[in-house]
C-alpha positions in Angstrom: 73.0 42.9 31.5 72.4 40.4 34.2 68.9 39.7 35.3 67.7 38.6 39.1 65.2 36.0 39.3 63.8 35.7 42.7 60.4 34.7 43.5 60.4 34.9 47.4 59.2 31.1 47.6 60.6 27.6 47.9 60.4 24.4 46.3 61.1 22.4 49.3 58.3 22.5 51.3 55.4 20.3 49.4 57.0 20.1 46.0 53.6 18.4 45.0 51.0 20.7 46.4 48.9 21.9 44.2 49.8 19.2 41.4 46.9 17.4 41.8 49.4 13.7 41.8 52.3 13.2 44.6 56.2 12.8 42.9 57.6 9.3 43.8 60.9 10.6 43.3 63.8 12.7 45.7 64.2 16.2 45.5 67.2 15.6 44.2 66.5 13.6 41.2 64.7 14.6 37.8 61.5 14.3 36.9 60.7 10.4 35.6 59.9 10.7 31.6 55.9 10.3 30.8 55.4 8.1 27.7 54.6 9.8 24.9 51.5 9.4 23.2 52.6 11.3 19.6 56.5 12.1 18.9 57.3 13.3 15.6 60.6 11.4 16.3 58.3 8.3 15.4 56.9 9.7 11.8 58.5 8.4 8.7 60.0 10.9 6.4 57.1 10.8 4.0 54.7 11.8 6.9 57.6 14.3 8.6 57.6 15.9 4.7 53.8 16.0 4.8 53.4 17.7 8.0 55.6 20.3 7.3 53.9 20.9 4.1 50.2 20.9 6.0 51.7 23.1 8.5 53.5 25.8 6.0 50.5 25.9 3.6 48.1 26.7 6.9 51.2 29.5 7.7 51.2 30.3 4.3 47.3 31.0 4.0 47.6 32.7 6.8 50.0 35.3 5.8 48.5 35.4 2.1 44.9 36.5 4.1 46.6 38.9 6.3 48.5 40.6 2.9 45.5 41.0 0.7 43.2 44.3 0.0 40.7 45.6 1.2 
């Protein structure tokens, strides 16, 4: 099923109104990238592995709080 996606407005009339900064770039070209101040890219495995363990024990004591009597 297709979908339409219309929004009655225009980007090309003050692409950087209501921004709060002005684009120093052309319409036609992308965004320029922002520096990143955290990247998991830049983690070591043993930190990558550690995260992910954090993160599934939080998921984990989530689910385990949701599941238990009451």
């Amino acid at each position: 099923m297709a979908h339409s996606h219309s929004h009655g407005h225009d980007h090309s009339d003050g692409h950087a109104r209501g921004h709060g900064h002005t684009h120093s770039h052309g319409p036609a070209s992308p965004h320029p990238a922002q520096p990143a101040h955290w990247s998991i890219l830049r983690m070591t495995l043993p930190a990558r592995l550690g995260a992910a363990l954090v993160v599934s024990s939080a998921l984990w004591a989530v689910v385990l709080l949701a599941m238990r009597p009451s």
